[in-house]
N, C-alpha and C positions, 0 to 999 in steps of 0.2 A: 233433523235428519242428517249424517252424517254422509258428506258427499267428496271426504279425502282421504289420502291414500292410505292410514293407518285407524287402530283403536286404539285408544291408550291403555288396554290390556285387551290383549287379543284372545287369548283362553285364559280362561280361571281355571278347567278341569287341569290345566298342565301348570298352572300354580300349584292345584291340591297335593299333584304326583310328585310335586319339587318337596312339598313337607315332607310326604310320607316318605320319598326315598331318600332325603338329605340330611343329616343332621342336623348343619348350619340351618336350613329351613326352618324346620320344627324349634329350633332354638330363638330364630328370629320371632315366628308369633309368639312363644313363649314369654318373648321379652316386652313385646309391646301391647299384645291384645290387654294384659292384667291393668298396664294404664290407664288405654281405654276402654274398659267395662266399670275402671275408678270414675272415670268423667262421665262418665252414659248413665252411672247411678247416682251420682253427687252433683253435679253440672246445678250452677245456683249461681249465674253470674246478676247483678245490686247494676241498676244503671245508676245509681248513685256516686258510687266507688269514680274514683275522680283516675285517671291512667294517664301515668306519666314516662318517666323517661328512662329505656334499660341499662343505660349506662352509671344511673345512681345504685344497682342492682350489686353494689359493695363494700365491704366494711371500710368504716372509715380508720378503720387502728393499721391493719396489716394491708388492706388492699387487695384480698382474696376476696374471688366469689360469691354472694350469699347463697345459701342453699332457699331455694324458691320450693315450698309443700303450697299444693294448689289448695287442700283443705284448711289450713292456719294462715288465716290473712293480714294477722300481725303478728305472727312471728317470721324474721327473717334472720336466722343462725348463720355465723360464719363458716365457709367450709376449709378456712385456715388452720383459725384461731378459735373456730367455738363459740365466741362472744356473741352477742343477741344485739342486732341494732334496729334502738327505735327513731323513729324518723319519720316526717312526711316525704320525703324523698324515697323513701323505701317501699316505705307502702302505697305513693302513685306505680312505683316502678312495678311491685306484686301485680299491681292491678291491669297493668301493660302485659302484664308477662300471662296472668289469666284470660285476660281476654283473646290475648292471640294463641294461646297455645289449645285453647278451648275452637277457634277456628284451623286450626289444625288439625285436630280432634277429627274435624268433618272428615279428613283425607281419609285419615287410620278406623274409624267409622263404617264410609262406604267400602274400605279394603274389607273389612270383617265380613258385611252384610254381604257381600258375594261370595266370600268362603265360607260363609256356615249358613246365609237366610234367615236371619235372627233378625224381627222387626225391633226391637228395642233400640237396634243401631239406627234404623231408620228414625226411630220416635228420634233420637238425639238430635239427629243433623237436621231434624225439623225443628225443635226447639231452638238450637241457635240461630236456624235463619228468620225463627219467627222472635226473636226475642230482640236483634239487629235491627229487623223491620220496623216492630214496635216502636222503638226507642231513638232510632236513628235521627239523629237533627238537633238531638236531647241531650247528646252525652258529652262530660265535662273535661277536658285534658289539662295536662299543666305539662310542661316541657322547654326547652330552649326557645327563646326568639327564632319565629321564623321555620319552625320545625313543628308548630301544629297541624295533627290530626283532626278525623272527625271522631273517631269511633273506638284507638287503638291506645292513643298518646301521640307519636309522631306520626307525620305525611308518609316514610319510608314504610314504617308497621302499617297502616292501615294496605298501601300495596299488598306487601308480604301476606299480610291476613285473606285478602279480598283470592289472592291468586291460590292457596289453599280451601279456599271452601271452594272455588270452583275447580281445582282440580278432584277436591272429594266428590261435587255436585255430578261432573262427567262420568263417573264410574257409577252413576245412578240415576241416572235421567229421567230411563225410562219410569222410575217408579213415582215421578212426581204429576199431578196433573196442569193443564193447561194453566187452572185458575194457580197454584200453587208458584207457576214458575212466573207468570206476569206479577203474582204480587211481591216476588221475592227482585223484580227487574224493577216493580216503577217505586219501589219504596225503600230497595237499598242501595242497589246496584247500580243504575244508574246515575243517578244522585251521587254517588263514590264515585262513580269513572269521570263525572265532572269535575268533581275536585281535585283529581287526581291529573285529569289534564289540564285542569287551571294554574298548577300549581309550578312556579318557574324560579328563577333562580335559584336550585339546589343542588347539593354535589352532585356530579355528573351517574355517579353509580345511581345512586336514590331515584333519579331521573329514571333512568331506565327499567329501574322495577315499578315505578308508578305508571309510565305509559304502557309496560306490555299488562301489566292488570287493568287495564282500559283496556287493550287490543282483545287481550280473554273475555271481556264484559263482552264485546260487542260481537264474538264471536260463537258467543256458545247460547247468548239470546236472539241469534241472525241479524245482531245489526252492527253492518261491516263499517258502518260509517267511522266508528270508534277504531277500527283496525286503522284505518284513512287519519283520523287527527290525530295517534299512538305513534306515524313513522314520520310524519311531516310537521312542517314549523321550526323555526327559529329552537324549540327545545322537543323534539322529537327525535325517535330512535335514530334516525337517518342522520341527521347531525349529529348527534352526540356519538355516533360508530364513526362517522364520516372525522369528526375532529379527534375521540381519544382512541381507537385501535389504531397503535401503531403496526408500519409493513412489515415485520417478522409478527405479527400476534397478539401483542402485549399491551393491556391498559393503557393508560397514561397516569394513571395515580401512582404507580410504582412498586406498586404492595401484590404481592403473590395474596393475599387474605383477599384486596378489592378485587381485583382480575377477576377471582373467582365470584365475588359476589356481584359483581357488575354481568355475571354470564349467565347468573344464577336467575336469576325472575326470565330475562329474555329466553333463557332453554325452555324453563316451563311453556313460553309463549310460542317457541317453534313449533312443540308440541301439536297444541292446540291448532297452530298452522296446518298441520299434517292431516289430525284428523278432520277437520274443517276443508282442505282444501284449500287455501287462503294461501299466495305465493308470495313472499318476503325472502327474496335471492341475497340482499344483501346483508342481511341480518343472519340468514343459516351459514352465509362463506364467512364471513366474521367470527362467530361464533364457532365452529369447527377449525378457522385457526387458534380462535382461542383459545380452544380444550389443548390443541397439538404443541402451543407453545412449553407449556410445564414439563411436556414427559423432557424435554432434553433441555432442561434449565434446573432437574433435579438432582440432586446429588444421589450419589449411588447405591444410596438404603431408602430410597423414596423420601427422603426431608427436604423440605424447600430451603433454600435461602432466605428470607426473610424483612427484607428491608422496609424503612419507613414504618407508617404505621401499619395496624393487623393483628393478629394474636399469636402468640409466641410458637415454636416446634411444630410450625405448620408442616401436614405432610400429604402424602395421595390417598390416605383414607380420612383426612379429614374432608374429601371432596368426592368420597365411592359413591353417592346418591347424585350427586353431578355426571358424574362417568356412567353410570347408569342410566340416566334418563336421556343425556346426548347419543350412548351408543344406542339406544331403544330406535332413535330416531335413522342414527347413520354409523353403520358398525364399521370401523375402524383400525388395523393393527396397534397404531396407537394408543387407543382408549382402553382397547384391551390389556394394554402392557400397563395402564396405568391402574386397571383393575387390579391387574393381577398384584398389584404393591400395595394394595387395600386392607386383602381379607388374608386369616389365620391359615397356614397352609402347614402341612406333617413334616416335621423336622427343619424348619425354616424358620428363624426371628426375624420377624420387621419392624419396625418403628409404629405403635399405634395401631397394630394388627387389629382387626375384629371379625367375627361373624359377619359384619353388615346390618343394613335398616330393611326394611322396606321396600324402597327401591333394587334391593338385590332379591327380592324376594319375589317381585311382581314381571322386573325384565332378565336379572342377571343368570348366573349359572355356577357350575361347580369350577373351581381353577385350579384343582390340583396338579394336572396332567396340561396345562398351558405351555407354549414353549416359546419362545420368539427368537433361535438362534437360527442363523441364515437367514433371515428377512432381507426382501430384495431391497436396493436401494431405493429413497422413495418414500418410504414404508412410513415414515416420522417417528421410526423408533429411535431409541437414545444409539449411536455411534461414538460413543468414549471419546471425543475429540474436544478440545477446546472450540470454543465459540466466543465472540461477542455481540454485541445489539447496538452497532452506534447511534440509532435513534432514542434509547431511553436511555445510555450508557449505564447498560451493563457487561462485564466479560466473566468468562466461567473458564478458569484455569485446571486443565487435569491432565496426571504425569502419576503412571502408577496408579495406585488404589488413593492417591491423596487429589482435592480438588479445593481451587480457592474461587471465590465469588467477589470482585469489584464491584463498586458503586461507584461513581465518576465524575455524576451530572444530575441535573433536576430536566424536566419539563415542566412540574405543577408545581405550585408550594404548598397545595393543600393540604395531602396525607404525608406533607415531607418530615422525614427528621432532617437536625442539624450535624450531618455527618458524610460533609465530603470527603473521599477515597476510605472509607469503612470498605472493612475486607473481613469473609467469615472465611473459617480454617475446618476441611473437614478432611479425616483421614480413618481407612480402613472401614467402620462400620457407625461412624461418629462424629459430631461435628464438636469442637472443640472449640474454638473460640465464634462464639454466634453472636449474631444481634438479636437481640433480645425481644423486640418490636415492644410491644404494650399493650396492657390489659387494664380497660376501665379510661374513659375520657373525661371523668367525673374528678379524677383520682392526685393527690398531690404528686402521689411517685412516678406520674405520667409527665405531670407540668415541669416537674424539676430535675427529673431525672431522666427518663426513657425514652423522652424527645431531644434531649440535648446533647451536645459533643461529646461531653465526657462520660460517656456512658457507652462511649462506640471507637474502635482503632481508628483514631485520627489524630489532628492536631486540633490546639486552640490556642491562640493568642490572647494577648494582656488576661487571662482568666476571662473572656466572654465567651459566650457560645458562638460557634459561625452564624453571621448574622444574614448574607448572600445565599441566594440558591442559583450558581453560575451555571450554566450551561457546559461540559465537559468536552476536553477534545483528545481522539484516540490519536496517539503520536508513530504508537508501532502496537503491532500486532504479529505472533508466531505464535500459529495455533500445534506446528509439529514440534517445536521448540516450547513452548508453554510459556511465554513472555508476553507480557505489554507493559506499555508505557503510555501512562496519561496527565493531564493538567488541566487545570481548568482557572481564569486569572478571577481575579477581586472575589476573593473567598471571602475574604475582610478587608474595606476600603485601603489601596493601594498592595493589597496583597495576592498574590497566586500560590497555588498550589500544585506538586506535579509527584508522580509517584509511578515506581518502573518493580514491577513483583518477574519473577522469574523460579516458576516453579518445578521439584524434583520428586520424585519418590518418597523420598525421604528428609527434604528439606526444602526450605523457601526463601529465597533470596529477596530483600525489600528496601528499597532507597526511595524514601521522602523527603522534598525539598521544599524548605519554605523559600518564598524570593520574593523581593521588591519590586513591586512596576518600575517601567523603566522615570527618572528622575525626582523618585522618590526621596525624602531629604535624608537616609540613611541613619536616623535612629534607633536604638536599641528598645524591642520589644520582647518581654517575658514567653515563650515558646513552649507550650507542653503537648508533648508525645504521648498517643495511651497505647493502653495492649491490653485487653482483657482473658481471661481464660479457664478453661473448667480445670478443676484439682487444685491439690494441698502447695503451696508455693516453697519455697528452699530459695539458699542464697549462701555465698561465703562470703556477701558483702555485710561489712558491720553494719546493718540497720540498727537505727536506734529508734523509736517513738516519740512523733512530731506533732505540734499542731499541723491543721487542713493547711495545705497551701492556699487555698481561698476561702471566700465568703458566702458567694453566691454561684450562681450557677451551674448547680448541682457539688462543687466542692462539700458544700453545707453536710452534706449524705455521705461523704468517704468517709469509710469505717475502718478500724485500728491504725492508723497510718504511720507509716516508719521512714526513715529517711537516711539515702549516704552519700554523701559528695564524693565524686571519684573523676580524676581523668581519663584514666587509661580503658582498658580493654575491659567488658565488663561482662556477665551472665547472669542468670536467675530461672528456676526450672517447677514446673509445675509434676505432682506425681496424681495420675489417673491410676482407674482400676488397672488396666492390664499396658498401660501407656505411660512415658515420659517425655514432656515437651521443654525444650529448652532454647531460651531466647538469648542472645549473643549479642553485644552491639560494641560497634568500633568507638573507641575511647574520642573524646574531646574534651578540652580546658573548659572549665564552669559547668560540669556537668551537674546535676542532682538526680538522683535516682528514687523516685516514691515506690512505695509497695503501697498498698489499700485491699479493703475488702468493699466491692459493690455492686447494688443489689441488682438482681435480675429482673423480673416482672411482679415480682412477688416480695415483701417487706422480709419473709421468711427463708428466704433463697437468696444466697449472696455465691459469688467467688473474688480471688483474686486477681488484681489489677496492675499493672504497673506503670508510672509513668516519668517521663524522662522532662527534664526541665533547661534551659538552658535562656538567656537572657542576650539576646547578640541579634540584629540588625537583619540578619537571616539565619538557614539552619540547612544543613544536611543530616539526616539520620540514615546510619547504616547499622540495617539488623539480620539477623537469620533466626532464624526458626529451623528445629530439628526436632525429629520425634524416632521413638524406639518405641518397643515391643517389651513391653518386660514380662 
C-alpha cells in the first residue's frame, strides 16, 4: 500500500487525452507499442544462452555499432559497414542485450496494459518474472574480471535490469496476487539485492545503480531494511555522493555521458522514495543539483562538451527521459529549459531533436509555446556568462555566439583521457573542433587512439602520450572579459603545463607553454602541438607527403600526412558548410608543420588535424583562431 506523496502515474485518463490531442503523443505509442507486442509474441529467452559483455556489441573492421535483431540470435550486421560478425563475443553480448531489453519490455508492457487493458501484456511480464525465478542461480555469464553478473552478464546490467522490471512491476501491482509477488521476492529479488549489495570495489557510477536497485527491492516488497544497507557502508549511496558529487554539481568521473548515468538508476530510486514515502534528503539535493549542473555547462544549441570517456555529440535529448522522470518528481525552471532542448519544435533546428520516449509520454507535456526569457535570478537557467568549476577544473568560455570549454585537471584517472588543457571550439549553431570521447571499450580505435593525446588539442612530448593526471591550478579568471589562465606541473616527469585562451566573437587568442620544473638539466625534448577540426583543410604552405612522425601512440592511425618546415608566420584554414576557420601561429626557428587526417569515434569518420613540432628544451605556441560566415 502506497503511503508517499506521489503515484508514479497519477492519471492514465489524461495520458489517453495527451494521444488523442497531441501528435507527438500518438506518434510516441506508434513507435514503441509495435516493439513491444514484437516481444509479447515472440519473448523465447534459452537459459542456456551464456550473456556477456555490451561493449563486444561491435565490429571488429570499422568499430561501428552492431545492429542487435532480438529474433536472429546469430546474426549481428554492422551498422557502418554492413559486414556480418561471427564471434563468441558477439553472441554473449546479443545475449546481454536480450535479456535486459526483454526486462525492460516489463516497463513498456505495464505502460500498455493501462492504456488499453489487454491481458496479453500481462501474460508477458508474468512470463519473464517467471522465467527469472525458474532459472535464477543457473544462469551462465562470461564478461571482464570482476564485472560478473548473476542473470544479465555484468553486475551494472543486472542493476539496470532489476530496476526496470520493478519500475514496470509498480504500474501494476495491483494485478498481481499475494502468492505471485512473495514468489517473485524470495526467488529473485532478493537473492539479486544480495548480490547486488555484496558487491564492492566497482566504478563508483555502477555502485550506485546497484545499491538503489536494492533500495527499490526493499521498497516496493516493504522491506526498508534494503533502503538502510543501499545508503550506508563503506560503499553505499551515502559515501559514494558524500566522496564523488562535487560543490557546484558535477560527478567526479568527468564525463557529462557518467554524470548522467551515475544520476540515472538513483532518479529511478528517488522515485520510488516519493511513492513509498521513504526520506533520502541527501540523495534528492544531490541529485537536483545534478540535473541543474548541465543546463549551464551547455553550449548553446543544447550540445554538451564532452570530455573523457562517454559517447560522442552528447546533448539534452539524449537525457529527455531523465528530465522527465526528475521533473515528475520536482518541477524546476531548469529542467524545463532543458526539456524544452530535447523535443522537435515548429520552425526551430536543434541538435538530436525528437518526439521523445516514454517517459514524455507518461509525465511530460507540449513545449511549443515554452518561454524562459525574464527568469528571475536564481532560476538555474543558463545566463550567457562565462563560468568555471575549480573543483573538477573545468572553464566555459562565452563572448558573442562563440563558446570555448577547458579541461585543466583530473580528480580520477578512471574515465580519464590523456588530454591535459583539450579545449572544444563551438560557434554560432556548431561545435567545430570537439572531443570526440569514445565509442566501444572493447575497441582498438579506443585503445590507440580516442583515449590518447593525440587525438585531442594538446601537447605531447618525445611522441608519448601524457602519462600524469596532475591536478590543475586556475591562475586568472575573467568571466566579463572571457579569459583564463591555467597550468597544471609534471604533466610528464619534470614537465608542466600552462595555457591562457582569451576569447572573442570572432576569434580566439591561445598561448601554450611547455616548461621545465625548476632545475631540470635543460635537454632538448621533441614537442608536438595538435589542433583538430571539422572541414576541408587549405594551406599556401608547400606540404609535401610524409612518413607518420611516429610509431606508436596513436601516430600509427595519422592518415595522409604531409609536411613543411617553416619559420616564420604561418596559417592553414579549414572550409565548413556555411563556415571558415583559420588557424594563425607566430613563426619560430625549427618549426615543422603536420597536416593529417584523424579519425573521429568511428573508423569511417575522420577530419583534419594539424600538428606543430618543434625539438627545443621548452616551447611557447602562439595561435589564433578566426572564423567567418561565408
Amino acid at each position: 500500500m502506497l503511503n508517499g506523496t506521489m503515484r508514479l502515474v497519477e492519471d492514465w485518463q489524461a495520458v489517453r487525452e495527451k494521444i488523442a490531442r497531441f501528435d507527438w503523443a500518438r506518434r510516441i505509442v506508434d513507435k514503441f507499442k509495435p516493439d513491444t507486442d514484437w516481444w509479447v509474441a515472440h519473448y523465447a529467452d534459452d537459459p542456456a544462452r551464456v550473456a556477456g559483455w555490451g561493449h563486444h556489441y561491435f565490429c571488429d573492421r570499422c568499430f561501428a555499432a552492431l545492429i542487435f535483431d532480438p529474433g536472429k540470435p546469430g546474426v549481428h550486421r554492422c551498422g557502418g559497414c554492413g559486414e556480418l560478425r561471427e564471434a563468441q563475443v558477439a553472441d554473449d553480448a546479443w545475449a546481454y542485450i536480450y535479456r535486459t531489453g526483454s526486462c525492460s519490455q516489463v516497463f513498456n508492457a505495464a505502460v500498455l496494459y493501462n492504456l488499453y487493458g489487454d491481458e496479453k501484456y500481462m501474460a508477458y511480464i508474468r512470463k519473464v518474472l517467471g522465467f527469472l525465478c525458474e532459472h535464477y542461480g543457473r544462469f551462465e555469464v562470461r564478461t571482464p574480471p570482476n564485472q560478473e553478473g548473476r542473470f544479465t552478464g555484468c553486475d551494472l546490467t543486472d542493476g539496470v535490469a532489476v530496476i526496470w522490471l520493478l519500475n514496470g512491476m509498480e504500474l501494476v501491482k495491483e494485478r498481481f496476487t499475494a502468492e505471485e509477488l512473495e514468489t517473485y521476492k524470495r526467488r529473485f529479488f532478493i537473492p539479486e539485492a544480495e548480490f547486488l549489495i555484496g558487491k564492492v570495489g566497482v566504478t563508483p557510477n555502477i555502485i550506485c545503480w546497484m545499491k538503489a536497485a536494492a533500495g527499490m527491492t526493499g521498497l516496493f516488497f516493504g522491506e526498508p531494511v534494503w533502503c538502510e544497507r543501499a545508503a550506508e557502508g563503506e560503499y553505499g549511496i551515502k559515501k559514494k555522493l558524500g566522496d564523488g558529487l562535487l560543490p557546484q554539481g558535477f560527478w567526479y568521473e568527468a564525463s557529462m555521458h557518467y554524470h548522467f548515468y551515475c544520476a540515472e538508476g538513483l532518479t529511478y530510486y528517488l522515485a520510488f522514495c516519493k511513492i513509498y514515502g521513504h526520506s533520502f534528503p541527501m540523495m534528492e539535493d544531490g541529485l537536483l543539483r545534478m540535473y541543474r549542473y548541465p543546463v549551464n555547462y551547455a553550449f548553446a544549441n543544447g550540445e554538451f562538451p564532452n570530455p573523457n570517456d562517454g559517447w560522442p555529440q552528447l546533448k539534452f535529448g539524449n537525457y529527455a527521459q531523465q528530465y522527465e522522470w526528475v521533473r515528475n518528481v520536482r518541477d524546476e525552471p531548469a529542467f524545463r529549459y532543458a526539456l524544452s532542448k530535447c523535443y522537435e519544435r515548429p520552425g526551430e533546428s536543434l541538435p538530436g531533436a525528437s518526439i521523445g520516449g516514454i517517459a514524455r509520454l507518461l509525465f511530460g507535456r507540449d513545449w511549443e509555446n515554452e518561454r524562459f526569457d525574464g527568469a528571475p535570478a536564481g532560476s538555474g537557467l543558463p545566463d550567457g556568462k562565462s563560468r568555471h568549476d575549480p573543483d573538477i577544473y573545468f572553464a566555459l568560455l562565452r563572448s558573442g555566439q562563440a563558446e570555448v570549454f577547458l579541461k585543466y585537471g583530473y580528480v580520477l584517472r578512471g574515465h580519464s583521457h590523456a588530454d591535459l588543457m583539450n579545449f572544444e571550439l563551438f560557434v554560432e549553431d556548431e561545435v567545430l573542433s570537439r572531443d570526440i570521447s569514445n565509442s566501444g571499450y572493447g575497441s582498438d580505435l579506443f585503445r590507440e587512439w580516442q583515449r590518447k593525446t593525440i587525438a585531442h588539442n594538446s601537447v605531447m612530448l618525445d611522441r608519448e602520450t601524457q602519462p600524469n593526471r596532475p591536478r590543475g591550478r586556475l591562475l586568472a579568471f575573467d568571466a566579463v572579459g572571457a579569459t583564463c589562465s591555467v597550468a597544471a606541473d609534471e604533466v610528464y616527469p619534470g614537465y608542466g603545463f600552462a595555457r591562457s585562451l582569451r576569447l572573442h566573437p570572432d576569434r580566439l587568442e591561445d598561448r601554450f607553454y611547455v616548461t621545465p620544473a625548476e632545475g631540470a638539466d635543460g635537454s632538448a625534448h621533441t614537442i608536438d602541438w595538435f589542433f583538430h577540426c571539422t572541414g576541408e583543410l587549405s594551406s599556401a604552405l608547400p606540404f609535401a607527403p610524409c612518413e607518420r612522425p611516429g610509431d606508436g601512440d596513436g601516430y600509427q592511425l595519422m592518415l595522409e600526412t604531409a609536411r613543411c618546415d617553416t619559420d616564420g608566420d604561418w596559417e592553414v584554414h579549414w572550409a565548413l558548410k556555411e563556415k571558415k576557420v583559420t588557424l594563425r601561429m607566430a613563426g619560430c626557428p625549427g618549426t615543422s608543420v603536420y597536416i593529417f587526417k584523424g579519425y573521429e569515434h568511428r573508423l569511417d569518420l575522420v577530419r583534419w588535424g594539424v600538428m606543430v613540432r618543434r625539438v627545443a628544451a621548452s616551447a611557447a605556441f602562439e595561435a589564433e583562431y578566426e572564423w567567418e560566415t561565408t
